[in-house]
N, CA, C and O atoms as a GROMACS GRO file, in nm:
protein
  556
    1UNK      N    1   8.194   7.782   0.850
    1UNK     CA    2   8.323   7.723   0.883
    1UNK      C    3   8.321   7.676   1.029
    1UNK      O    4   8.247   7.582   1.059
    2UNK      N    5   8.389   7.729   1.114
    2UNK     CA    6   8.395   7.696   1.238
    2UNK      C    7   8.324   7.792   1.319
    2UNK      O    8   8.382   7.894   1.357
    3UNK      N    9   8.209   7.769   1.349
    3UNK     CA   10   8.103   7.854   1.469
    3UNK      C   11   8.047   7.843   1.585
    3UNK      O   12   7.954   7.909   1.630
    4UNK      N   13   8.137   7.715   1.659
    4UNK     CA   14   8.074   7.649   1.754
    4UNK      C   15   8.214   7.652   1.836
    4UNK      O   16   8.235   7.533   1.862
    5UNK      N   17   8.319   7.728   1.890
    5UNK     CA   18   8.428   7.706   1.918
    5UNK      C   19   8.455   7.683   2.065
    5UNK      O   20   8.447   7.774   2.148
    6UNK      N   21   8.498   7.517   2.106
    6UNK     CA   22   8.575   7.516   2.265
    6UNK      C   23   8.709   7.595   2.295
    6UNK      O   24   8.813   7.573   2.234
    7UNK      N   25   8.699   7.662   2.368
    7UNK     CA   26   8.792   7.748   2.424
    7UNK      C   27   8.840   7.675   2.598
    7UNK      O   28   8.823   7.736   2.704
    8UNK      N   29   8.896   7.545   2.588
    8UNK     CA   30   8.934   7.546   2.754
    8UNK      C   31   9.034   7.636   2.780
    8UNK      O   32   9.108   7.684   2.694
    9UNK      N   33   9.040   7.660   2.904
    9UNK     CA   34   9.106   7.738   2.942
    9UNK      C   35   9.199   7.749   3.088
    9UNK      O   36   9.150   7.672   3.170
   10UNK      N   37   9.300   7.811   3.134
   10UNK     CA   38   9.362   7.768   3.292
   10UNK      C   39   9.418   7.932   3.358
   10UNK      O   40   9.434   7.959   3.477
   11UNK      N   41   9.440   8.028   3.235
   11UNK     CA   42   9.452   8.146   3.242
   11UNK      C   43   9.589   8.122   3.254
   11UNK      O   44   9.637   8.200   3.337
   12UNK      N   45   9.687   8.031   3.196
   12UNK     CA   46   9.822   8.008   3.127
   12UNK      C   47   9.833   8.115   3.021
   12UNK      O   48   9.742   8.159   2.950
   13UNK      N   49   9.981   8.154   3.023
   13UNK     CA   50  10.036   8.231   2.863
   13UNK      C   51   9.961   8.136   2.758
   13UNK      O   52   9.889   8.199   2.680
   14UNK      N   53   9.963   8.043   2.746
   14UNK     CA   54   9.926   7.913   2.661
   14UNK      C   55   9.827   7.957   2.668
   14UNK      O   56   9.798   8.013   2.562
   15UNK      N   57   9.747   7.964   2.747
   15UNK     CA   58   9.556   7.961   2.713
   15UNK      C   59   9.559   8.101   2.635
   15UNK      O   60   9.533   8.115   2.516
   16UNK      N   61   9.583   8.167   2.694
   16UNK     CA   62   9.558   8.304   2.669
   16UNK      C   63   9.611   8.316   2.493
   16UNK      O   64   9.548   8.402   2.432
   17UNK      N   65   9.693   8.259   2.429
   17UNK     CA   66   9.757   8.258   2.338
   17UNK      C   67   9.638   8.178   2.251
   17UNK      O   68   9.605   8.226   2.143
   18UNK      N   69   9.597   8.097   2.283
   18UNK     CA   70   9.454   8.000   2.270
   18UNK      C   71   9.340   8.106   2.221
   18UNK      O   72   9.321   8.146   2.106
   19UNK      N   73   9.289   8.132   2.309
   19UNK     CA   74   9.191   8.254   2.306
   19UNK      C   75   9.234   8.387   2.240
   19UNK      O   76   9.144   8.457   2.193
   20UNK      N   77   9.329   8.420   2.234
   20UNK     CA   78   9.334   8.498   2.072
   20UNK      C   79   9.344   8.430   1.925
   20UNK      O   80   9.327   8.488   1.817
   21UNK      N   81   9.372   8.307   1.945
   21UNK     CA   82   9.366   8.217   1.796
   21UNK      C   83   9.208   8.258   1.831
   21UNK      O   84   9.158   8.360   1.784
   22UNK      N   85   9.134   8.166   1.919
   22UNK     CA   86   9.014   8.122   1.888
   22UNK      C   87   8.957   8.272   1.835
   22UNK      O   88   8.918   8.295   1.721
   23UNK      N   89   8.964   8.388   1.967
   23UNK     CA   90   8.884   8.486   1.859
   23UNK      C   91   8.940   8.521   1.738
   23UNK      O   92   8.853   8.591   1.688
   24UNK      N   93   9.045   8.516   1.651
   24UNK     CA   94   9.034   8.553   1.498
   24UNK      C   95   8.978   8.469   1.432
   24UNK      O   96   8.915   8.513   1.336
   25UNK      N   97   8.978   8.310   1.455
   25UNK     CA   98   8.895   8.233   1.385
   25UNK      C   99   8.728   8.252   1.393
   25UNK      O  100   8.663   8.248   1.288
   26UNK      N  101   8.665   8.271   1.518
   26UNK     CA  102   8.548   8.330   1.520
   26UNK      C  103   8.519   8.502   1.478
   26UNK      O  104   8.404   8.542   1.500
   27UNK      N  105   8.580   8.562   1.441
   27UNK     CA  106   8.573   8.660   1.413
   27UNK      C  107   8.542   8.669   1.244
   27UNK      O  108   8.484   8.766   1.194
   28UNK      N  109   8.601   8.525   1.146
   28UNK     CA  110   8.597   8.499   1.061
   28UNK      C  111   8.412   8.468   1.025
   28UNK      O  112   8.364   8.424   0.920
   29UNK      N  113   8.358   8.497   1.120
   29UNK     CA  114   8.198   8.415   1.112
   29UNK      C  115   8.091   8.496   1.156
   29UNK      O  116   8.084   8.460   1.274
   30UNK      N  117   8.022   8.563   1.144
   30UNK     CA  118   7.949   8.675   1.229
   30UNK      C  119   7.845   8.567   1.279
   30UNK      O  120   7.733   8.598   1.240
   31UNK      N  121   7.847   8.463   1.346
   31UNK     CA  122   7.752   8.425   1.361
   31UNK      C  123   7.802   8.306   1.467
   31UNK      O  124   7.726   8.232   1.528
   32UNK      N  125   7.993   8.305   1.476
   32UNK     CA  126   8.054   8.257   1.538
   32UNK      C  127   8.042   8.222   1.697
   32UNK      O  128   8.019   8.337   1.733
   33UNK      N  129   8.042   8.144   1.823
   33UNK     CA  130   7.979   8.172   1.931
   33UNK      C  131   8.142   8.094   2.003
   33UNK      O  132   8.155   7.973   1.987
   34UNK      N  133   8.252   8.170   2.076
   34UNK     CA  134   8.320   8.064   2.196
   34UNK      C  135   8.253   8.028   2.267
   34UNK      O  136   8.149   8.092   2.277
   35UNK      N  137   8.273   7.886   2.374
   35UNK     CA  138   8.234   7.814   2.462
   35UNK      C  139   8.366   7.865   2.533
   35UNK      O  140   8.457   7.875   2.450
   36UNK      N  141   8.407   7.904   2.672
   36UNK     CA  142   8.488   7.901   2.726
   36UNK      C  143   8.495   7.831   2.837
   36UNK      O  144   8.420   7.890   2.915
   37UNK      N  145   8.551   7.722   2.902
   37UNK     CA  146   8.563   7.664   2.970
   37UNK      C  147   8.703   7.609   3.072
   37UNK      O  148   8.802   7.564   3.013
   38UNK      N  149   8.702   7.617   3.203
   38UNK     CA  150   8.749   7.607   3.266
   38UNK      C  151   8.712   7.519   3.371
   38UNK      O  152   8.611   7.528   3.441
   39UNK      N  153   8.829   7.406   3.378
   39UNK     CA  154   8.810   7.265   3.441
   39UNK      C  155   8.887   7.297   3.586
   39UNK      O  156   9.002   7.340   3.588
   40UNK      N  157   8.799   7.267   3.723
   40UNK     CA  158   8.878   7.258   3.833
   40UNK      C  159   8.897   7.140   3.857
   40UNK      O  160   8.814   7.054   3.826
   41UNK      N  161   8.960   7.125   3.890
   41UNK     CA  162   8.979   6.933   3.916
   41UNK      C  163   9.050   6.942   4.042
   41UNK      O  164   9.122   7.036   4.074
   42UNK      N  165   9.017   6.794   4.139
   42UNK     CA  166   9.057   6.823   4.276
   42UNK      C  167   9.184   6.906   4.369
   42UNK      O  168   9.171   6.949   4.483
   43UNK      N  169   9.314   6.912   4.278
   43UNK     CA  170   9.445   6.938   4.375
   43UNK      C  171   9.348   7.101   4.344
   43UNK      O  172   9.314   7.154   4.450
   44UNK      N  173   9.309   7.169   4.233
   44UNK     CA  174   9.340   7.329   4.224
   44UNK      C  175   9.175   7.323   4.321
   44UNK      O  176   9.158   7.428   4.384
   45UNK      N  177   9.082   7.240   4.336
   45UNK     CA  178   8.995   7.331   4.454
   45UNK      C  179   9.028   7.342   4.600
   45UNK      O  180   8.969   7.403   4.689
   46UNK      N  181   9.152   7.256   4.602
   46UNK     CA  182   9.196   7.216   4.738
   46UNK      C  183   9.329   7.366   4.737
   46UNK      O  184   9.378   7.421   4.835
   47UNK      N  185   9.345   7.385   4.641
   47UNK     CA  186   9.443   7.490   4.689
   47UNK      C  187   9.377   7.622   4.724
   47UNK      O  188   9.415   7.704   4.808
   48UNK      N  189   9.258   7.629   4.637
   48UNK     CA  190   9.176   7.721   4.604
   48UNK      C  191   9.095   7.744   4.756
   48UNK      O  192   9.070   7.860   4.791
   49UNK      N  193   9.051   7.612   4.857
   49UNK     CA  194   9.040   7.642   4.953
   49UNK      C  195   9.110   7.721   5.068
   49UNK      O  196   9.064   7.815   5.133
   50UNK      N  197   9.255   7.652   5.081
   50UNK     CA  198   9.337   7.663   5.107
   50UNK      C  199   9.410   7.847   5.120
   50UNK      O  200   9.450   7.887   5.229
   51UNK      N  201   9.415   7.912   5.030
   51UNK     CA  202   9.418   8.067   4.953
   51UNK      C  203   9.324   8.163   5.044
   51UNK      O  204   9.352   8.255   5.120
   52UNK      N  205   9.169   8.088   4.994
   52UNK     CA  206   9.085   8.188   5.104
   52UNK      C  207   8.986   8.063   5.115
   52UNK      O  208   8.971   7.963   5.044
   53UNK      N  209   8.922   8.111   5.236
   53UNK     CA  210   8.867   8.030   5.319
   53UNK      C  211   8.671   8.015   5.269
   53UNK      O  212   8.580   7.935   5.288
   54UNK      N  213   8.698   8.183   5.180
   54UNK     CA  214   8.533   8.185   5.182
   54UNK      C  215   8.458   8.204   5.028
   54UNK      O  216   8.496   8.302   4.965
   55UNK      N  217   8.410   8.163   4.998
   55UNK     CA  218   8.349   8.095   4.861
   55UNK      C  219   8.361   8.244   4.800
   55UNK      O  220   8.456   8.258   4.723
   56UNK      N  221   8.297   8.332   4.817
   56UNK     CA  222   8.324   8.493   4.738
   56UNK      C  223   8.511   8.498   4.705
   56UNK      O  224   8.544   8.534   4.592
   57UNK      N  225   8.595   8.469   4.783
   57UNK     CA  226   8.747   8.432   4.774
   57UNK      C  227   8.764   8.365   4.685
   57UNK      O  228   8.845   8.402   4.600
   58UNK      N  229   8.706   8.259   4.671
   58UNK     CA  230   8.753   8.121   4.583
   58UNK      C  231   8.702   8.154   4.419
   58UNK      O  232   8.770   8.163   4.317
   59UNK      N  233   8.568   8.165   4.439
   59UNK     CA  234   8.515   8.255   4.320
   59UNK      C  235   8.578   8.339   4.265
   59UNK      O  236   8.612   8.296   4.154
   60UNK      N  237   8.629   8.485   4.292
   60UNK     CA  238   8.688   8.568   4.285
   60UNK      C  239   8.838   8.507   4.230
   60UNK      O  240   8.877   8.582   4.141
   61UNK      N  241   8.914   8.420   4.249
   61UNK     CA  242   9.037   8.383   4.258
   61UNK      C  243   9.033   8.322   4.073
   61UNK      O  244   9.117   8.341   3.986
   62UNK      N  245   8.910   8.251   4.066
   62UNK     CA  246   8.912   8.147   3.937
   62UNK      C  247   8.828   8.278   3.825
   62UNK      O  248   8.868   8.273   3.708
   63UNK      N  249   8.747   8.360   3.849
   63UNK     CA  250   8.744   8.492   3.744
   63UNK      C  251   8.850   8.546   3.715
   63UNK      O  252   8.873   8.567   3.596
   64UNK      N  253   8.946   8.586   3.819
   64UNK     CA  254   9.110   8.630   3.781
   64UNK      C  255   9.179   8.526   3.650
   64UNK      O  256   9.258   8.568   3.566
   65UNK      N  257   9.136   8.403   3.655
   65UNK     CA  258   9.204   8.315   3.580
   65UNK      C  259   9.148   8.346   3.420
   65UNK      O  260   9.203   8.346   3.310
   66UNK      N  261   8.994   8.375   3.473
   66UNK     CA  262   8.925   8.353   3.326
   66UNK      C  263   8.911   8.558   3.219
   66UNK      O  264   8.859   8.600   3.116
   67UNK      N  265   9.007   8.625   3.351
   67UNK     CA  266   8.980   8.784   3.341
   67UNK      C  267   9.073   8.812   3.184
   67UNK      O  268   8.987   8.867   3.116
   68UNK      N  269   9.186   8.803   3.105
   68UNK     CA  270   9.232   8.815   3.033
   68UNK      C  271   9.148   8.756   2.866
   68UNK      O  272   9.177   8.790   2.751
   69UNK      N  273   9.061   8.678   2.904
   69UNK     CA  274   9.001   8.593   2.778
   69UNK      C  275   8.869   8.657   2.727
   69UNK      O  276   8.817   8.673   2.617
   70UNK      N  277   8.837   8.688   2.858
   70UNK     CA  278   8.695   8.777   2.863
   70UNK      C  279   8.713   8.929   2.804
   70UNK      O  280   8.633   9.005   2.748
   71UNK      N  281   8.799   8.936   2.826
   71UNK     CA  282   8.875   9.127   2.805
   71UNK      C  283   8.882   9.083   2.617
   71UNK      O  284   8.798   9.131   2.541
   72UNK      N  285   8.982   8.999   2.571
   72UNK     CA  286   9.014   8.972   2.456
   72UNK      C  287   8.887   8.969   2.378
   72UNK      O  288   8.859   9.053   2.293
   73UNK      N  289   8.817   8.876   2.408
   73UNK     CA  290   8.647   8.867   2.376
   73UNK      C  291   8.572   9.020   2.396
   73UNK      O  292   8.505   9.038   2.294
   74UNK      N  293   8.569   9.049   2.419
   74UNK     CA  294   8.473   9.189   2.441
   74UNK      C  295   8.527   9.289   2.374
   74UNK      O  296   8.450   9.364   2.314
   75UNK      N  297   8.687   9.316   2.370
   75UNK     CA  298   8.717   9.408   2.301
   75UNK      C  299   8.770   9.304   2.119
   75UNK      O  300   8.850   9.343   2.034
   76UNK      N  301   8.714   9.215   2.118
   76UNK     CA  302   8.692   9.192   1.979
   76UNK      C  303   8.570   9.178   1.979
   76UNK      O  304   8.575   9.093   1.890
   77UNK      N  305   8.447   9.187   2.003
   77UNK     CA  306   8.332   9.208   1.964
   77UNK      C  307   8.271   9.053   1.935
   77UNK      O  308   8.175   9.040   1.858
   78UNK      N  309   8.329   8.944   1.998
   78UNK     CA  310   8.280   8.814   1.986
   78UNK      C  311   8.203   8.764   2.088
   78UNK      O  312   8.243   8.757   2.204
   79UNK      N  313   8.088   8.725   2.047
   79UNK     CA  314   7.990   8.644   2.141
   79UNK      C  315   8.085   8.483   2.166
   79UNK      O  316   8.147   8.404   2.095
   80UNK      N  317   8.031   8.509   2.382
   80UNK     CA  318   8.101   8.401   2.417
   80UNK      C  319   8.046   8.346   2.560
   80UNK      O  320   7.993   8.431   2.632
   81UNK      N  321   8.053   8.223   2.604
   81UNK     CA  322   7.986   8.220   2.708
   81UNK      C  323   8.082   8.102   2.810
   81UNK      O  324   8.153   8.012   2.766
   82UNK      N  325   8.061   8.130   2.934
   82UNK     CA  326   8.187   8.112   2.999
   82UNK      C  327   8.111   7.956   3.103
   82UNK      O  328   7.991   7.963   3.128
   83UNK      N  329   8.183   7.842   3.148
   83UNK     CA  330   8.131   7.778   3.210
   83UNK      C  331   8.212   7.737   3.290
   83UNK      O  332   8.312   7.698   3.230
   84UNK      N  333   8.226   7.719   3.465
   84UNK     CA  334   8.323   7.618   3.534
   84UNK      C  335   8.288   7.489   3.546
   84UNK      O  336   8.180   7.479   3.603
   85UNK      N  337   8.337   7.384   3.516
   85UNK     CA  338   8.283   7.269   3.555
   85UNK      C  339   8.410   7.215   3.638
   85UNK      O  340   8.517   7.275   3.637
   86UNK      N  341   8.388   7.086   3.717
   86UNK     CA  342   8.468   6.986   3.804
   86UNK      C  343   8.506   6.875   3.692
   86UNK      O  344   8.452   6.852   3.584
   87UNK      N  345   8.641   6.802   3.766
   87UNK     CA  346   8.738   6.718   3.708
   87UNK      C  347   8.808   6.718   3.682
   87UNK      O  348   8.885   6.811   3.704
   88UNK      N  349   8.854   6.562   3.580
   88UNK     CA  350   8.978   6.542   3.567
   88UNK      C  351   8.978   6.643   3.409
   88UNK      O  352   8.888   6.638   3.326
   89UNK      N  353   9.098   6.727   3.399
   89UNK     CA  354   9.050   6.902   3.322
   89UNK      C  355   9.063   6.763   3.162
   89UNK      O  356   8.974   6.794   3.084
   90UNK      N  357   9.125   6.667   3.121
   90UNK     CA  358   9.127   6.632   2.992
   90UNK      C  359   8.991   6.574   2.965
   90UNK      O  360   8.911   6.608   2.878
   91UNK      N  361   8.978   6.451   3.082
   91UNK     CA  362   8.836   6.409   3.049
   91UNK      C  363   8.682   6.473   3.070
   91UNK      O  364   8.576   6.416   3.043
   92UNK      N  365   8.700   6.616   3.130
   92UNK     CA  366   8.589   6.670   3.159
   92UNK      C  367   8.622   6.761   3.030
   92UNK      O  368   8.526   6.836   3.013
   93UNK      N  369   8.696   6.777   2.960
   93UNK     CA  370   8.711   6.859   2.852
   93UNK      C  371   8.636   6.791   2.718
   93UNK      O  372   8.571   6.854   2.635
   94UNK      N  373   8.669   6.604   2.717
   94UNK     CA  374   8.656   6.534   2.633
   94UNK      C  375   8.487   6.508   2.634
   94UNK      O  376   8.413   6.489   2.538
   95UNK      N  377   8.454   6.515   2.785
   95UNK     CA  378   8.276   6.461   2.749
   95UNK      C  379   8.208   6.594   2.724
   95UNK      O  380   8.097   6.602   2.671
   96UNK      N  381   8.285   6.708   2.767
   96UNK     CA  382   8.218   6.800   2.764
   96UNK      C  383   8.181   6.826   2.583
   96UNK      O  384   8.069   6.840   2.534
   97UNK      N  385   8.305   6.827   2.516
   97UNK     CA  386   8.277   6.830   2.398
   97UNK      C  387   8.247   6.742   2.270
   97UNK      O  388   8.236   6.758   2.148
   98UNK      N  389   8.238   6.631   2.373
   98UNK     CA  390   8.110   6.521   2.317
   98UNK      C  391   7.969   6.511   2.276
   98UNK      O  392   7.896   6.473   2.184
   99UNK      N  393   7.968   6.573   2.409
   99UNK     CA  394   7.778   6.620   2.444
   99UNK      C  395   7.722   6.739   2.362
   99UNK      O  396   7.606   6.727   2.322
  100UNK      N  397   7.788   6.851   2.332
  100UNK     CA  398   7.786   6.945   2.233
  100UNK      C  399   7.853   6.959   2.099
  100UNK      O  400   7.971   6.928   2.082
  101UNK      N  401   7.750   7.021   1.975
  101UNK     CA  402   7.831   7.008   1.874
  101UNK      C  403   7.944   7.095   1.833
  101UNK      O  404   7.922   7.174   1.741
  102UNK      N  405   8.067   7.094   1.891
  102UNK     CA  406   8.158   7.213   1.882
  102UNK      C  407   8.223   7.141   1.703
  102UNK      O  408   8.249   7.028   1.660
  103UNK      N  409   8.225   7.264   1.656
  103UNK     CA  410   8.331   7.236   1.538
  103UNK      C  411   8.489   7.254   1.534
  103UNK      O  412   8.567   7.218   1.446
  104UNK      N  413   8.507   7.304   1.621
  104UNK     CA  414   8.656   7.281   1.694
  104UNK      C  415   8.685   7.335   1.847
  104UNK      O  416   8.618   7.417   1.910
  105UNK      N  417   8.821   7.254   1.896
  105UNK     CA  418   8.864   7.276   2.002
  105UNK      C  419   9.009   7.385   1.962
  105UNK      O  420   9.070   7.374   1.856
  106UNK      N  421   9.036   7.461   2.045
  106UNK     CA  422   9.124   7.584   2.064
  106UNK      C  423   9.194   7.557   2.208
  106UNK      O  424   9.153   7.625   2.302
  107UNK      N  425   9.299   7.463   2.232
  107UNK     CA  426   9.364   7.544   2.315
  107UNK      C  427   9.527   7.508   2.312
  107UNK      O  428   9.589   7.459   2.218
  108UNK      N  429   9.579   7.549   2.448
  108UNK     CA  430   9.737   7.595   2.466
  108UNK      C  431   9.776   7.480   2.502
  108UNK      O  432   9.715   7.397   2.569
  109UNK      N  433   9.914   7.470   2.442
  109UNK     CA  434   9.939   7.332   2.478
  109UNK      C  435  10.032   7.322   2.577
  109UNK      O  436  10.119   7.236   2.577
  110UNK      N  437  10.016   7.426   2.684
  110UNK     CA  438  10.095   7.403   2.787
  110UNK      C  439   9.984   7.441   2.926
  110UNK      O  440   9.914   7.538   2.900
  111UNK      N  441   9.959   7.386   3.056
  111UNK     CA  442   9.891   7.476   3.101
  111UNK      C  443   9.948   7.515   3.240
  111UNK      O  444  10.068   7.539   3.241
  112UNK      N  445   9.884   7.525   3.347
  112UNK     CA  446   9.947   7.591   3.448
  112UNK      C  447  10.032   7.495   3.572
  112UNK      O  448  10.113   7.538   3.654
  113UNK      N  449   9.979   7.336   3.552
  113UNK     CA  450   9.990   7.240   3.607
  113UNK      C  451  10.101   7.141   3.584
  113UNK      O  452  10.071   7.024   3.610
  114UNK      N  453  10.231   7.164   3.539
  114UNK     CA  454  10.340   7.126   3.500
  114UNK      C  455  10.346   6.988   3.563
  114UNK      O  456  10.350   6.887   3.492
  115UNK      N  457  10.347   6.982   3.695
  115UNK     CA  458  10.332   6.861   3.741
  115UNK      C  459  10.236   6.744   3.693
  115UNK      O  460  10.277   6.633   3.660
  116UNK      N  461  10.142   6.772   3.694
  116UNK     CA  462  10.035   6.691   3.607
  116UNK      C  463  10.109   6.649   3.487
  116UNK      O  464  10.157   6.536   3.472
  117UNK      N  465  10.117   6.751   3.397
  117UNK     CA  466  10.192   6.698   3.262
  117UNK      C  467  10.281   6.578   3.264
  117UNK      O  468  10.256   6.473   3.203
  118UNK      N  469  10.404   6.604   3.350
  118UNK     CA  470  10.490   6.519   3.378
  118UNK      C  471  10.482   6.434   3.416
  118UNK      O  472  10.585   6.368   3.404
  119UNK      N  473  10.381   6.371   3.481
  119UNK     CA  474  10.298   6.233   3.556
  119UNK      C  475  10.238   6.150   3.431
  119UNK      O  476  10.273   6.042   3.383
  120UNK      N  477  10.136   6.239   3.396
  120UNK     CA  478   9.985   6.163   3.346
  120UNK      C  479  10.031   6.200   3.173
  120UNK      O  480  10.006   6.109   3.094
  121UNK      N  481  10.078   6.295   3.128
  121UNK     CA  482  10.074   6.341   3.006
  121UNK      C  483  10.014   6.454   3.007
  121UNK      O  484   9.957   6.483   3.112
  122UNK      N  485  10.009   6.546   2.896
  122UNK     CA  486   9.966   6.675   2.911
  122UNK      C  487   9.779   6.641   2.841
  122UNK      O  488   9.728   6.550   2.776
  123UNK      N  489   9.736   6.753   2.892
  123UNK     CA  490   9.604   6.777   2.882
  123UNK      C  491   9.586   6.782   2.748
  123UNK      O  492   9.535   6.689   2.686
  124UNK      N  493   9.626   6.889   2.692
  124UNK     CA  494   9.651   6.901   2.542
  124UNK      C  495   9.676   6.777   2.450
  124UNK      O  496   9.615   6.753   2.346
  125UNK      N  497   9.766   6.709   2.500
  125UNK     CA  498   9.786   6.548   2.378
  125UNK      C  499   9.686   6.471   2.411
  125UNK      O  500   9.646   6.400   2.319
  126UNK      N  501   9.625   6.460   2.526
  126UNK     CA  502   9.481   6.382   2.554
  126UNK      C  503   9.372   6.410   2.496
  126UNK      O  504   9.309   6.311   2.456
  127UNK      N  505   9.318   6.527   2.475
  127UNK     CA  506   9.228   6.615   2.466
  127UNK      C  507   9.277   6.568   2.249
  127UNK      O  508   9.189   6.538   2.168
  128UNK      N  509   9.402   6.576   2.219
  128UNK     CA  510   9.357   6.577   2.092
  128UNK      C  511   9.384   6.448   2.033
  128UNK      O  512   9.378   6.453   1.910
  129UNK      N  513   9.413   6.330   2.082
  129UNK     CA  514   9.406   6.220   2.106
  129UNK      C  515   9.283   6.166   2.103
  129UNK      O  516   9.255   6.084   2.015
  130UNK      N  517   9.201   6.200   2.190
  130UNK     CA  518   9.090   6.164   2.196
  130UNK      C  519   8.947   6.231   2.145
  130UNK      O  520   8.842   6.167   2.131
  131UNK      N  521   8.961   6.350   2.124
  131UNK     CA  522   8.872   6.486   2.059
  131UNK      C  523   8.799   6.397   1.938
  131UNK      O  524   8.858   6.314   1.868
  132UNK      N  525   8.653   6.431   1.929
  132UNK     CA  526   8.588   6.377   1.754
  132UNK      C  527   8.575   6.485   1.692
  132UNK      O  528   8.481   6.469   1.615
  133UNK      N  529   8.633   6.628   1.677
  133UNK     CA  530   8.611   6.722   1.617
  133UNK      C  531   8.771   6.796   1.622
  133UNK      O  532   8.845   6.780   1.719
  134UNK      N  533   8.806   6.875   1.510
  134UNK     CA  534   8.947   6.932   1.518
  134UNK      C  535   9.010   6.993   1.611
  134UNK      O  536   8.947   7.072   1.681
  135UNK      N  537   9.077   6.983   1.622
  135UNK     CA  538   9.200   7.057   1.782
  135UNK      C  539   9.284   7.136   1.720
  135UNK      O  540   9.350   7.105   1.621
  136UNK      N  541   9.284   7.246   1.779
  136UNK     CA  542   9.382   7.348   1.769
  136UNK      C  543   9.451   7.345   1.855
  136UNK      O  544   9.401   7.372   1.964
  137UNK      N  545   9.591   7.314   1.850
  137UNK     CA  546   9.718   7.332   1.938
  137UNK      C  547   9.770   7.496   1.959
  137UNK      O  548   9.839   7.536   1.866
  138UNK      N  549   9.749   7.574   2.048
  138UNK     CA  550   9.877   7.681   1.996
  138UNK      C  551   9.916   7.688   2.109
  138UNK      O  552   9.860   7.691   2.218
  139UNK      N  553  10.082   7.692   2.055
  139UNK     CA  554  10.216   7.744   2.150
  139UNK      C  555  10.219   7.876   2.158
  139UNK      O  556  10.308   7.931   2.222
   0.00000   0.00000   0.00000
């Protein structure tokens, strides 16, 4: 069924709500693997500078984000593997899961960046707008 699962992520109620869909659906698969991913894109490394000054800080700041998904994952017993990449978070979401064969995308359709939403559109309607493999929305 589905064994290849994108998990983006922002460490939103929304994501987090995300990442417990995704692990019961991989849990459905013993053979199931999340991709978890988390997009910085310029305003959040600039704040992220901004917060603390020194890369162990900044580091430290974006594991806090990804600390609730990882916990969910481990204490469900699902293999998962975590990646940060740079950008704009819809289109680095979109090539990302271009380039790999994910059989679906998992995430929240709200994320931490309200402002963004309200400008550009939300990440989530882009992402499944444009996605070549199924999208999972959860509220």
């Amino acid at each position: 069924m589905f064994r290849h699962i994108l998990l983006p992520t922002d460490g939103s109620i929304h994501s987090i709500r995300a990442a417990e869909k995704a692990i019961q659906i991989a849990k459905l698969s013993e053979d199931s693997e999340i991709e978890v991913i988390y997009v910085v894109d310029g305003n959040t490394s600039k704040q992220d500078v901004l917060r603390s000054w020194d890369l162990a800080g900044i580091r430290e700041s974006r594991e806090k984000k990804l600390h609730a998904t990882v916990n969910l994952a481990n204490n469900a017993g699902v293999k998962y593997a975590i990646k940060i990449l740079r950008g704009d978070p819809a289109n680095t979401i979109l090539t990302y899961a271009k380039d790999k064969p994910f059989d679906l995308i998992v995430m929240g359709s709200r994320g931490l960046n309200s402002f963004q939403e309200m400008l550009l559109g939300s990440v989530s309607h882009r992402v499944t707008k444009h996605a070549q493999c199924p999208v999972l929305i959860v509220k």
